[in-house]
C-alpha positions as CSV (number, residue, x, y, z in Angstrom):
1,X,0.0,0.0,0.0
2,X,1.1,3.5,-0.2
3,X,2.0,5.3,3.1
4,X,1.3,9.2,4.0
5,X,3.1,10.8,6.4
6,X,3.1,14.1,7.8
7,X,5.7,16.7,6.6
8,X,6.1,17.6,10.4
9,X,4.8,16.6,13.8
10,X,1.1,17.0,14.7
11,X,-2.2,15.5,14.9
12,X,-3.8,14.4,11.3
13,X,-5.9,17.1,11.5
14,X,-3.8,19.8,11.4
15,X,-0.5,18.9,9.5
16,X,-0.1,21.0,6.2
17,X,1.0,18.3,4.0
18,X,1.8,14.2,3.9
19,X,5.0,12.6,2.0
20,X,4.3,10.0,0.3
21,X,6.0,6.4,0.4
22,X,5.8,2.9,0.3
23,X,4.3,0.4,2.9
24,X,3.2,-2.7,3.7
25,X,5.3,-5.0,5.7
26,X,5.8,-8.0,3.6
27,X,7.5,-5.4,0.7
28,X,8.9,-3.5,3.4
29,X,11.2,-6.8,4.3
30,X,11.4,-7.6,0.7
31,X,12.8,-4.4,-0.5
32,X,14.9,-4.6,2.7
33,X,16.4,-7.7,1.8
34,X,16.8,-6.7,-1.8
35,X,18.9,-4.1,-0.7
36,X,20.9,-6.5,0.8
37,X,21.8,-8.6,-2.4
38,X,19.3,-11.3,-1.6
39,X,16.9,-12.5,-4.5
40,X,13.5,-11.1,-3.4
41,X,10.0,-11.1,-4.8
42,X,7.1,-9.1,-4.0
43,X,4.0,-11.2,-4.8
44,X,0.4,-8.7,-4.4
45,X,-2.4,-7.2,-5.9
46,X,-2.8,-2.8,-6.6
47,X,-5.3,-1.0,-8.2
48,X,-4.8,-0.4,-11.7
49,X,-4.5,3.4,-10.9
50,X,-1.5,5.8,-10.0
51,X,-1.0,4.3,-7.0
52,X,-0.7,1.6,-7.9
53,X,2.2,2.3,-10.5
54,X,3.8,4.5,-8.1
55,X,4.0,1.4,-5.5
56,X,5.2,-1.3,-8.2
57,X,7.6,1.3,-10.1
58,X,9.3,1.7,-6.1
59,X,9.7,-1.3,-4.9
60,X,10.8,-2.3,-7.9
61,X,13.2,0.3,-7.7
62,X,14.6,-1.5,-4.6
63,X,15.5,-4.6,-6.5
64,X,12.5,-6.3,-6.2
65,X,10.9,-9.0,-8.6
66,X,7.3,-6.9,-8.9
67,X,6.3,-9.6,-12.3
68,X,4.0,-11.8,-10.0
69,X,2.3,-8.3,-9.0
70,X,-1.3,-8.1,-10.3
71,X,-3.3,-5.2,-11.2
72,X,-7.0,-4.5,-10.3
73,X,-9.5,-2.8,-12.7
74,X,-12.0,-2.3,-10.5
75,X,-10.5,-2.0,-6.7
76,X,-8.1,1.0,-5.7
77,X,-4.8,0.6,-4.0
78,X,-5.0,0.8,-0.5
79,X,-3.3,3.6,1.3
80,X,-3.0,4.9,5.0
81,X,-2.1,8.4,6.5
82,X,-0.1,7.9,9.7
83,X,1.6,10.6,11.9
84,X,5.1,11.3,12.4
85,X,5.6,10.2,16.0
86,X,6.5,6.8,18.0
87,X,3.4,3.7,17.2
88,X,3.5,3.8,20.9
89,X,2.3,6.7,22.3
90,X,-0.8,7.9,22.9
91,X,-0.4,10.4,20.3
92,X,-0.1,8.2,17.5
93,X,-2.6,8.1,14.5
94,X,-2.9,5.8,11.9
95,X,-5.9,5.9,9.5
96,X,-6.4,3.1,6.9
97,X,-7.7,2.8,4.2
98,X,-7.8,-1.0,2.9
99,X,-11.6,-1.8,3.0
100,X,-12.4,-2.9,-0.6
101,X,-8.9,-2.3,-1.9
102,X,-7.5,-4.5,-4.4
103,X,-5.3,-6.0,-1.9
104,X,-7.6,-7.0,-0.1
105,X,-9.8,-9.1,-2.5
106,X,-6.6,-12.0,-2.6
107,X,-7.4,-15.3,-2.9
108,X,-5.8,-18.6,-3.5
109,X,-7.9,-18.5,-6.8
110,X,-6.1,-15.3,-8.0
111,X,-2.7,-14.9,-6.6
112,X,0.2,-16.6,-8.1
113,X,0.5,-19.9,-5.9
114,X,3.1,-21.4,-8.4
115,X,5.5,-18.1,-7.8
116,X,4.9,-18.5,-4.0
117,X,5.9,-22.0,-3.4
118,X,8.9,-21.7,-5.9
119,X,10.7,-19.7,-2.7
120,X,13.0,-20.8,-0.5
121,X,11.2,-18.8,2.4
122,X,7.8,-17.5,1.7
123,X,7.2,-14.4,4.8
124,X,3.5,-13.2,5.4
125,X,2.5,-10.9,7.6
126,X,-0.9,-10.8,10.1
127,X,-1.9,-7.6,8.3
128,X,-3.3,-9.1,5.5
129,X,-5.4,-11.6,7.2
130,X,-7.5,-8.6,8.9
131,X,-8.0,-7.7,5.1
132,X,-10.8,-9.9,4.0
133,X,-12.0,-13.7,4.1
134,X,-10.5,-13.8,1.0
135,X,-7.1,-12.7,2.2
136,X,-7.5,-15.2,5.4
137,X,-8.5,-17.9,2.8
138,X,-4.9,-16.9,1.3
139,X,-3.3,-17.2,4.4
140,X,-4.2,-20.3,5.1
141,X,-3.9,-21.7,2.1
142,X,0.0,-20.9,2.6
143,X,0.3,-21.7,6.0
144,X,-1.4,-25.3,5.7
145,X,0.9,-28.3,5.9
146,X,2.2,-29.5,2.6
147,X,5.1,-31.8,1.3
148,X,8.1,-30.2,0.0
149,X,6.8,-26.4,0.8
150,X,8.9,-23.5,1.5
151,X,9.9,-22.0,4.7
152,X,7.0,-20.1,5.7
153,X,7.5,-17.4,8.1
154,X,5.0,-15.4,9.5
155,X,5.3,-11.6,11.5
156,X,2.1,-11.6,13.9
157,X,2.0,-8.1,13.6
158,X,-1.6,-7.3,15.3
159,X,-3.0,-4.0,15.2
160,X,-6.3,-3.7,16.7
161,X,-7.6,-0.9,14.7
162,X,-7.7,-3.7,11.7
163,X,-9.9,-6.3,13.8
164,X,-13.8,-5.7,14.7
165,X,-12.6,-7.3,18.3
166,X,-9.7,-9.4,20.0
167,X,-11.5,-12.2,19.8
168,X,-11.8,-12.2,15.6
169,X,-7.7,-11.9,16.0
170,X,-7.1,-15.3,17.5
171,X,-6.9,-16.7,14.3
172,X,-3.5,-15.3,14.3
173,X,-2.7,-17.8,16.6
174,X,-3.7,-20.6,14.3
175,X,-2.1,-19.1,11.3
176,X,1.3,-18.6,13.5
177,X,1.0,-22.6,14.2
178,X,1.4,-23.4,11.0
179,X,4.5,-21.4,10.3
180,X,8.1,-22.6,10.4
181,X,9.3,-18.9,11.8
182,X,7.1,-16.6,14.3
183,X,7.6,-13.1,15.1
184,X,5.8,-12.1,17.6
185,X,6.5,-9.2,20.4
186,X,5.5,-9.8,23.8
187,X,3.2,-6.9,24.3
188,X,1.2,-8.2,20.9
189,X,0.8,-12.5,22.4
190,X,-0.8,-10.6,25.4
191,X,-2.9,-8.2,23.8
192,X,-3.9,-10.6,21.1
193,X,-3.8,-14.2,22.3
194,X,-4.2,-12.5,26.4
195,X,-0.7,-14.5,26.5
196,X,2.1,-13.8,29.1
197,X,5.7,-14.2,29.7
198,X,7.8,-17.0,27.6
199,X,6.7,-20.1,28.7
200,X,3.0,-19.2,28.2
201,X,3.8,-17.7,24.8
202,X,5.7,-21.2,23.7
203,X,3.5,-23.6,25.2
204,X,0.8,-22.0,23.1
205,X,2.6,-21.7,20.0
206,X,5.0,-25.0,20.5
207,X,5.0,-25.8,16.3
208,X,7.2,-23.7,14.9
209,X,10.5,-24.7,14.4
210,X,11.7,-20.9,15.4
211,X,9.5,-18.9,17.2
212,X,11.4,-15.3,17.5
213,X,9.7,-13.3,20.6
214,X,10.6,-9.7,21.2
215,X,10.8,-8.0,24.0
216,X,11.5,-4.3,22.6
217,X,14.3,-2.8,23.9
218,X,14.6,-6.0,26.6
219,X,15.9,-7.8,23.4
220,X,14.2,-10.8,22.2
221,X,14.4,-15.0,22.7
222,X,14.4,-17.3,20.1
223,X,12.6,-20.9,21.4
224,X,14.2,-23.3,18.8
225,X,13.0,-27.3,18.8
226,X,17.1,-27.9,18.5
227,X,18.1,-25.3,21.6
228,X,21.2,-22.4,21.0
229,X,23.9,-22.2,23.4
230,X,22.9,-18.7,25.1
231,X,20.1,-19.3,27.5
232,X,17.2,-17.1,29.2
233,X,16.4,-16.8,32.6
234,X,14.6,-19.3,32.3
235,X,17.3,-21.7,30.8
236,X,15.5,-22.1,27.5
237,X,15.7,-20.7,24.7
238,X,18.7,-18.5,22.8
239,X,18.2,-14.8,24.0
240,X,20.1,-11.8,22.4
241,X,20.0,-8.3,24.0
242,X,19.2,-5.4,21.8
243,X,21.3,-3.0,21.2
244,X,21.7,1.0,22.5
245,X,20.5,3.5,19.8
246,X,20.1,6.7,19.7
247,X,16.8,6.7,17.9
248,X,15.6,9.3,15.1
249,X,12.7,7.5,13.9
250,X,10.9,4.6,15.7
251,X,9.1,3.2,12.6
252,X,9.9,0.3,10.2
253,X,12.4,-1.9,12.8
254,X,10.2,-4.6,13.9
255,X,10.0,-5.3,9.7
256,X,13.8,-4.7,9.6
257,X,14.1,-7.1,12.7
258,X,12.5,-9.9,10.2
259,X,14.5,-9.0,7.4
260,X,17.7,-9.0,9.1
261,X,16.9,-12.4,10.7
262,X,15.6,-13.8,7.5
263,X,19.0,-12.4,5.6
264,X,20.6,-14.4,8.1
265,X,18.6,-17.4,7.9
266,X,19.4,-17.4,4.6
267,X,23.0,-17.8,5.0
268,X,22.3,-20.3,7.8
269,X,24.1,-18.9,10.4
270,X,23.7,-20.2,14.0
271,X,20.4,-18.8,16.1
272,X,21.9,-16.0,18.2
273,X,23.9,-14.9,15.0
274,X,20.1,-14.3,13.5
275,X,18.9,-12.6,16.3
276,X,22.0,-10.3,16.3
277,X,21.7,-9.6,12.4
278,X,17.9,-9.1,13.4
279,X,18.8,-6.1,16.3
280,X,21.5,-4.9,13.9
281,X,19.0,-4.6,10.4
282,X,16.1,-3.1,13.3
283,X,19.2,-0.1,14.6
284,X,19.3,0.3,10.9
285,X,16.0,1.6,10.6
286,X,15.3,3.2,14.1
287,X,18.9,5.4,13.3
288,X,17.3,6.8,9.8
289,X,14.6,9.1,9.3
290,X,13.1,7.6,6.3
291,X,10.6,5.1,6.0
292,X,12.9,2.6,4.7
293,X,16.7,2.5,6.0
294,X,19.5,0.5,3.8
295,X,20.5,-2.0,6.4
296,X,24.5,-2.6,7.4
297,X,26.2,-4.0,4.9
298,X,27.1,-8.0,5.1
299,X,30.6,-7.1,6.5
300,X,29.5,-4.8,8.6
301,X,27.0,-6.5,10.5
302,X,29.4,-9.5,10.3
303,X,31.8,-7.9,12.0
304,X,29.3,-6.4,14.5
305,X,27.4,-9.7,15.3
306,X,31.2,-11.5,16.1
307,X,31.3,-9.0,18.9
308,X,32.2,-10.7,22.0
309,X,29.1,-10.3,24.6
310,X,30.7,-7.6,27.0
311,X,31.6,-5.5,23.3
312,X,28.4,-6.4,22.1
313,X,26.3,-5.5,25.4
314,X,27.8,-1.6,25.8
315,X,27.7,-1.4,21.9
316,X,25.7,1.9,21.1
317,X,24.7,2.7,17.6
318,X,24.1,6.3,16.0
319,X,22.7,8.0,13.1
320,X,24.3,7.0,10.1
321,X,26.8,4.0,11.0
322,X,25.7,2.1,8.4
323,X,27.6,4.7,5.7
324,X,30.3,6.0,8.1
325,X,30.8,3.0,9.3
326,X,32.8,2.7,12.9
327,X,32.4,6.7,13.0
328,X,28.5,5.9,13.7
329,X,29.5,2.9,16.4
330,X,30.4,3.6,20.1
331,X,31.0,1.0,22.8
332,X,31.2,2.5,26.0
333,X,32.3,1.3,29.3
């Protein structure tokens, strides 16, 4: 969808004017990855309207695959106005505009299946389910057990102002249980699922082979079926602390967290080498002031992620490190 956001702070009412970008977060992690020299398609449905060229024309620009892309003659392209401050706060306003959107009228019967399973790791996001029953159909269809499937990961990613009530977004829970990867932040298993602390969270959602919960700026836990070698509290689990940043925009890092682990995935690198590529990819984005930050580059983050713990621990990460490189990195005593 394409994303509006205010030219300066203020409520939606009263800003002068909106810049205009792209969102979504399954393009925002494939355009992210893209940018990181990984093969990456954008599979979707826009409004054959401006738009809708403006979206596909961008994240094509990224380095995106955008041929699977479909286009709608008789829905628009969704978009959403949003305003320029931290998700959240109380201040924060989003306003949406999806409801009969070409987007949301996917279904198995019109999106390209054959492009989707041809992945090595097919992401989706809990976004789309809110969009229709249609776009749940979708969902399912990809998340149902099949022989010889791709990696399917799946980003929770609840917002309430998308379901009629909490109850209608339990089926995010059955969509996350038939993922191989879950991303799921603490604060959404309890608003969502009314789900607390680790144990709870896991015992509920004990399928995946990853599932990735984050704790914000507390870091975040991976609970793997073949355990790391960095425990919680708890003793289960491989837990990763985030990092220090000095934070110019807080929008766009729990989709550059995904990325980041994803890109690392990839590359099959060990658990807590994911989670650290994760927090790495997320600083990228919380450090830049545009809607979608380049993430480190593979050395870089390399070279970050092989940090021992006490470097990595006081490592503190500034406005952009990813282009000056060490002159954006500080690790304090």
């Amino acid at each position: 969808m394409v994303t509006f956001r205010p030219t300066q702070p203020g409520r939606l009412a009263d800003v002068p004017g909106f810049d205009r970008g792209i969102g979504g977060a399954e393009s925002n992690v494939a355009c992210t990855l893209a940018r990181a020299g990984h093969s990456a398609r954008w599979i979707g449905r826009v409004g054959d309207d401006g738009f809708g060229e403006y979206l596909t024309r961008e994240i094509a620009h990224c380095g995106v695959d955008t041929s699977a892309v479909r286009r709608d003659g008789e829905r628009p392209t969704g978009i959403y106005f949003r305003t320029a401050g931290d998700r959240a706060t109380d201040a924060h306003e989003v306003a949406y505009y999806r409801a009969g959107s070409a987007a949301s009228a996917m279904s198995p019967a019109n999106v390209d299946l054959d492009a989707l399973r041809s992945a090595r790791i097919v992401h989706l996001s809990g976004i789309t389910a809110a969009l229709s029953e249609d776009c749940l159909a979708l969902m399912r269809e990809l998340t149902a057990p099949r022989a010889g499937r791709p990696l399917v990961s799946f980003d929770v990613n609840y917002r309430p102002g998308l379901w009629r009530t909490p109850e209608d977004a339990r089926v995010l829970l059955e969509l996350a249980r038939g993922a191989d990867i879950v991303f799921v932040g603490d604060d959404e298993a309890l608003d969502a699922w009314g789900l607390h602390g680790g144990r709870a969270i896991r015992d509920a959602l004990w399928e995946p082979e990853l599932l990735v919960l984050k704790h914000g700026k507390g870091g975040a836990i991976v609970f793997d079926k073949d355990p790391g070698d960095v425990a919680d509290a708890d003793g289960t689990g491989t837990f990763v602390r985030a990092l220090k940043v000095d934070v110019v925009a807080a929008v766009g890092a729990g989709d550059a967290f995904a990325a980041g682990f994803l890109s690392a995935t990839l590359r099959d690198l060990p658990v807590a080498q994911r989670l650290k590529h994760g927090h790495l990819w997320a600083a990228a984005a919380l450090t830049d002031p545009g809607d979608m930050a380049h993430p480190p580059s593979r050395a870089q983050a390399d070279r970050l992620a092989a940090l021992p713990e006490n470097e990595w621990g006081t490592l503190r990460l500034g406005p952009g490190w990813t282009t000056t490189g060490s002159k954006g990195e500080v690790i304090t005593s």
